[in-house]
C-alpha positions as protocol buffer text, in pm:
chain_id: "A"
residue {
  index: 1
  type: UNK
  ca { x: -1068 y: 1083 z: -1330 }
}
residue {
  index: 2
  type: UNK
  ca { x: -827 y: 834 z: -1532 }
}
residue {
  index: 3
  type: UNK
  ca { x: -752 y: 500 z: -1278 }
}
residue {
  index: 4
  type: UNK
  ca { x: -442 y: 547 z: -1191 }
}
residue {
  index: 5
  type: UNK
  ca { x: -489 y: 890 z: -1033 }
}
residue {
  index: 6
  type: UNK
  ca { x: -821 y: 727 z: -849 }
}
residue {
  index: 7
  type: UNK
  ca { x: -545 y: 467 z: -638 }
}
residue {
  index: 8
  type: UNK
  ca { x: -292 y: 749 z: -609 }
}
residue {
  index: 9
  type: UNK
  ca { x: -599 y: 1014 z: -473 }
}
residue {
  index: 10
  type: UNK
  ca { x: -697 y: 714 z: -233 }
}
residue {
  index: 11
  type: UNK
  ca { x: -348 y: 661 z: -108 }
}
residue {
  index: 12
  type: UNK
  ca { x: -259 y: 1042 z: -61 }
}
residue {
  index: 13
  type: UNK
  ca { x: -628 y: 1090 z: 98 }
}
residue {
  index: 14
  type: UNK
  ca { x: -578 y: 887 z: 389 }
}
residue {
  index: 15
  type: UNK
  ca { x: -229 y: 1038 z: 396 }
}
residue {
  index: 16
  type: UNK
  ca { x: -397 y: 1380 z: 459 }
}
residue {
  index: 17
  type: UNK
  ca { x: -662 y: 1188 z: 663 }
}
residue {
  index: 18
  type: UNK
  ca { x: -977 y: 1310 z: 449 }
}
residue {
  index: 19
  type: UNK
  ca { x: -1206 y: 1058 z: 477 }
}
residue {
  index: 20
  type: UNK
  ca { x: -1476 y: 1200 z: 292 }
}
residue {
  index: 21
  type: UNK
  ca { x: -1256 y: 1241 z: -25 }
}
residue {
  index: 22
  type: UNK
  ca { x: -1119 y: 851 z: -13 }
}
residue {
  index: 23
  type: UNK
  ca { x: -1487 y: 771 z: 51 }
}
residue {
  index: 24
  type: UNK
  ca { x: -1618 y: 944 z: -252 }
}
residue {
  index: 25
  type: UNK
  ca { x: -1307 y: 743 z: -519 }
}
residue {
  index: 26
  type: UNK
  ca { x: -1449 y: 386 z: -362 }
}
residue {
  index: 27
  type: UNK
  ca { x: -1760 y: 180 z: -487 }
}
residue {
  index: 28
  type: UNK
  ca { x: -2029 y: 72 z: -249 }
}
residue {
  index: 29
  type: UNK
  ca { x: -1959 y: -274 z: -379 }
}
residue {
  index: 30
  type: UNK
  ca { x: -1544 y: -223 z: -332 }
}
residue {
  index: 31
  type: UNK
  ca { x: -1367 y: -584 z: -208 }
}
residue {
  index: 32
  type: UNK
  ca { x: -1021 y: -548 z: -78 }
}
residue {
  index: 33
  type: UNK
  ca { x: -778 y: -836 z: -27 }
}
residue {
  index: 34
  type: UNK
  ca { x: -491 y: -861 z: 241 }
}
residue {
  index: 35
  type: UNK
  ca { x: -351 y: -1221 z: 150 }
}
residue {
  index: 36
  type: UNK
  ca { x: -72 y: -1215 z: 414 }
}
residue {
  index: 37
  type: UNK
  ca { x: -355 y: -1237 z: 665 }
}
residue {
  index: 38
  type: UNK
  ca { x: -614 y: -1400 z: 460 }
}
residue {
  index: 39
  type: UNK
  ca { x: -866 y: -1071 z: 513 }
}
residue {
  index: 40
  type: UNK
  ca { x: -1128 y: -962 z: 335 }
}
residue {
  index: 41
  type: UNK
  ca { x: -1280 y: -606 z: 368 }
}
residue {
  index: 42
  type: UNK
  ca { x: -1638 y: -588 z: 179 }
}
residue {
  index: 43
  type: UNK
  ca { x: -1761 y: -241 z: 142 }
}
residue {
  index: 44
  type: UNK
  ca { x: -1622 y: 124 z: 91 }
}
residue {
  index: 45
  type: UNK
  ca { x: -1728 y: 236 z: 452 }
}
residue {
  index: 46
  type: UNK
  ca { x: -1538 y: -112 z: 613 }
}
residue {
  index: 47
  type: UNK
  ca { x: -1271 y: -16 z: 411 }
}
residue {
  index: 48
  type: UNK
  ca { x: -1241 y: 338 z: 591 }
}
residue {
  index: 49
  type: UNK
  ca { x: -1324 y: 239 z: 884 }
}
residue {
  index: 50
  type: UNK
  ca { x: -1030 y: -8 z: 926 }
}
residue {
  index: 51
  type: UNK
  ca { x: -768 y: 239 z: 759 }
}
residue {
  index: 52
  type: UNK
  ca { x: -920 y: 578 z: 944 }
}
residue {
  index: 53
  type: UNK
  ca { x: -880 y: 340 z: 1281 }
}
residue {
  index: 54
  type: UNK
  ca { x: -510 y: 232 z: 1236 }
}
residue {
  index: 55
  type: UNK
  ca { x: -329 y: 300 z: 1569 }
}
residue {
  index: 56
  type: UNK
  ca { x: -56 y: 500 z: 1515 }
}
residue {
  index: 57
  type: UNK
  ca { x: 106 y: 838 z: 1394 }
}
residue {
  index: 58
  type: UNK
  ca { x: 119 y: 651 z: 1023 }
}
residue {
  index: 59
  type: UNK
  ca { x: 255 y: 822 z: 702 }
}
residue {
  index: 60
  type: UNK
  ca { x: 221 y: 748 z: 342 }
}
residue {
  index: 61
  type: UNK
  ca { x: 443 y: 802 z: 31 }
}
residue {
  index: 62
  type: UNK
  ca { x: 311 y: 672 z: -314 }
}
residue {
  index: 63
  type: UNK
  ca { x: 639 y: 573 z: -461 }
}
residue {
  index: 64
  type: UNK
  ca { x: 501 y: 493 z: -822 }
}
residue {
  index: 65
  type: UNK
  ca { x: 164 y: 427 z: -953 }
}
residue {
  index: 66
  type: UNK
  ca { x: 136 y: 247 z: -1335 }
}
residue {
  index: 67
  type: UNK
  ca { x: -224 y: 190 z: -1512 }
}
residue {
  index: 68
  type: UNK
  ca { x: -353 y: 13 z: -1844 }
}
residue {
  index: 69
  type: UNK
  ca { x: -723 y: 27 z: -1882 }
}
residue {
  index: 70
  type: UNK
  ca { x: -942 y: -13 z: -1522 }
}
residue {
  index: 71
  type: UNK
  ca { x: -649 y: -181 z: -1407 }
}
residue {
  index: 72
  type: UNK
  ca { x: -363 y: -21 z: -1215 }
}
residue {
  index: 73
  type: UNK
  ca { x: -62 y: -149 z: -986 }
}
residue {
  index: 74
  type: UNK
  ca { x: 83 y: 92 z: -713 }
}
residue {
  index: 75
  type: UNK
  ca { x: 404 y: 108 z: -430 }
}
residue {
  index: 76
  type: UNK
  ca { x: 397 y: 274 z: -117 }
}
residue {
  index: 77
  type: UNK
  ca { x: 583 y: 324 z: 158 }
}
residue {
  index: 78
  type: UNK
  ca { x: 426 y: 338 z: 560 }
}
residue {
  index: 79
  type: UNK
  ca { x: 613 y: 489 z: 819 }
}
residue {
  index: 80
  type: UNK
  ca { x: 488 y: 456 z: 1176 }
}
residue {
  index: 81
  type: UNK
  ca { x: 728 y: 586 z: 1410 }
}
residue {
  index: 82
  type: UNK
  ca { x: 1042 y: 389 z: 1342 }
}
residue {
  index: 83
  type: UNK
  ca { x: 824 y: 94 z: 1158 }
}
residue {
  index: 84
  type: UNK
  ca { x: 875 y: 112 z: 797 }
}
residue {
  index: 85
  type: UNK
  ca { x: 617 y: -98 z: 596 }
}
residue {
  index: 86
  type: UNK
  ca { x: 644 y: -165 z: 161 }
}
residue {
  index: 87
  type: UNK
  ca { x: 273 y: -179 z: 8 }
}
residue {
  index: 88
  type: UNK
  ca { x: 200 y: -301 z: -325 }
}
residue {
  index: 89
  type: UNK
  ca { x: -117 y: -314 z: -435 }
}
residue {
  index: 90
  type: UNK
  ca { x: -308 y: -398 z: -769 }
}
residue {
  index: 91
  type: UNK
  ca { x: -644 y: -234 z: -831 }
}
residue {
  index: 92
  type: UNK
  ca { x: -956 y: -221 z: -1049 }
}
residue {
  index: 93
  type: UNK
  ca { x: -1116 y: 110 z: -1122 }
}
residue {
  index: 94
  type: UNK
  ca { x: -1441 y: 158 z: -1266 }
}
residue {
  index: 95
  type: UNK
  ca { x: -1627 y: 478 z: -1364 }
}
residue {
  index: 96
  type: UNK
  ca { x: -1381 y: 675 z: -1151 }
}
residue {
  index: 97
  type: UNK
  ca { x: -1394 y: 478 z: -811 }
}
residue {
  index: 98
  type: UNK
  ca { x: -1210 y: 211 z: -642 }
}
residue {
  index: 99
  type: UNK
  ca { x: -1387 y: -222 z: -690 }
}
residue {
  index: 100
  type: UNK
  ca { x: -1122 y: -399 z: -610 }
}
residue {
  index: 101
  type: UNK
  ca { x: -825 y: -457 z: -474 }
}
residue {
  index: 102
  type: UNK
  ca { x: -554 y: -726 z: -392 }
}
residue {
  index: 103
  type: UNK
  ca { x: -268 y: -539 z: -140 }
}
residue {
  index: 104
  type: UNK
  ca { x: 30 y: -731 z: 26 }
}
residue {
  index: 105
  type: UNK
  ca { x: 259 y: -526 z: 286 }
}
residue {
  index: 106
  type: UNK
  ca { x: 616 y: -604 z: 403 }
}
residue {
  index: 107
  type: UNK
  ca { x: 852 y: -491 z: 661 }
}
residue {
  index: 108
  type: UNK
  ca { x: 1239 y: -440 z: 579 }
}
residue {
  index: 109
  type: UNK
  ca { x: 1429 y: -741 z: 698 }
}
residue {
  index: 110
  type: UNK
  ca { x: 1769 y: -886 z: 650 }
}
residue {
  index: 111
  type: UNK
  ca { x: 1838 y: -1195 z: 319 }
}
residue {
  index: 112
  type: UNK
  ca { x: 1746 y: -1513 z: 455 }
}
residue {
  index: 113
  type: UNK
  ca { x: 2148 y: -1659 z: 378 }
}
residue {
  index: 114
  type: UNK
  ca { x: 2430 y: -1475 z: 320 }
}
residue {
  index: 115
  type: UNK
  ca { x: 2456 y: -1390 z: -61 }
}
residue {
  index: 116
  type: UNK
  ca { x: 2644 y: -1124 z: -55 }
}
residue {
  index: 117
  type: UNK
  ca { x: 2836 y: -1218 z: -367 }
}
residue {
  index: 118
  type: UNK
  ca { x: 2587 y: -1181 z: -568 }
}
residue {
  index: 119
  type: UNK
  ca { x: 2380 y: -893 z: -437 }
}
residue {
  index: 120
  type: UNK
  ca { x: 2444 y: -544 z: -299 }
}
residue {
  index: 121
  type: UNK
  ca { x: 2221 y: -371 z: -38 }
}
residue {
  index: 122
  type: UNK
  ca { x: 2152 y: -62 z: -33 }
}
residue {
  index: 123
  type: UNK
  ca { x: 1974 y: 214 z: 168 }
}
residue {
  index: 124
  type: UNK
  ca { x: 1619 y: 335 z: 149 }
}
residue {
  index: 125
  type: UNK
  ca { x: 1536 y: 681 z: 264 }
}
residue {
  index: 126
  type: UNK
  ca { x: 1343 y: 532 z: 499 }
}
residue {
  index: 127
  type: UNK
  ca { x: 1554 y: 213 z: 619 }
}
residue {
  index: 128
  type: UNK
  ca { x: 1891 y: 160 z: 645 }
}
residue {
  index: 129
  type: UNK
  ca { x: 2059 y: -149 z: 515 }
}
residue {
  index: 130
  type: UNK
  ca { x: 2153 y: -440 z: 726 }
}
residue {
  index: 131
  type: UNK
  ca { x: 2410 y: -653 z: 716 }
}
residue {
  index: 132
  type: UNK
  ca { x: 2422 y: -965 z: 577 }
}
residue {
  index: 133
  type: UNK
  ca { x: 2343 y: -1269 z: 774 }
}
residue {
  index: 134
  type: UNK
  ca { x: 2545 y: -1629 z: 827 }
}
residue {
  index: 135
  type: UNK
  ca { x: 2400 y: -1938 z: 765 }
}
């Protein structure tokens, strides 16, 4: 299995929920990264656990997935209820299964000042645009 369809099979895996079949695409050795809160998940089964024990009704949509190599960048989209959360992730792959990987999540928000002359918003499927704010 080529790398990037490894990190897409992972992502649409827990989607479905099948454990087993995200287990099996993940190295014993696999070390995932979540710098926004400086964690550190050693080990495929850790890294089930925590994902197969998210509270919540979640929902995953791979937006795009791009490879070169082992290495391989992805987007997703979470939706939990009305929480929408952006995922991008970058990934080593390595005889078909998962080693590494560095993933940052974000929630929707508003521009920190209003500069609305030189951007437009616009609407995800999932989130409508706000807004602008005043400074």
């Amino acid at each position: 299995m080529n790398a990037a369809l490894v990190v897409r099979s992972v992502w649409e895996g827990m989607e479905a929920r099948e454990w087993n079949a995200v287990r099996r695409l993940l190295a014993e050795d696999l070390v995932v990264t979540w710098p926004q809160t400086r964690e550190r998940i050693r080990g495929a089964d850790a890294f089930v656990e925590v994902n197969r024990t998210y509270p919540g009704d979640w929902h995953i949509t791979v937006e795009d997935v791009i490879a070169e190599g082992e290495r391989v960048a992805a987007r997703v989209t979470i939706v939990s209820g009305e929480d929408v959360f952006y995922a991008s992730g970058f990934y080593r792959v390595r005889d078909g299964q998962l080693v590494e990987a560095t993933e940052t999540f974000a929630d929707p928000g508003v521009p920190p000042y209003d500069r609305s002359h030189l951007v437009e918003r616009y609407e995800s499927r999932n989130s409508p645009a706000e807004g602008p704010t005043s400074s």
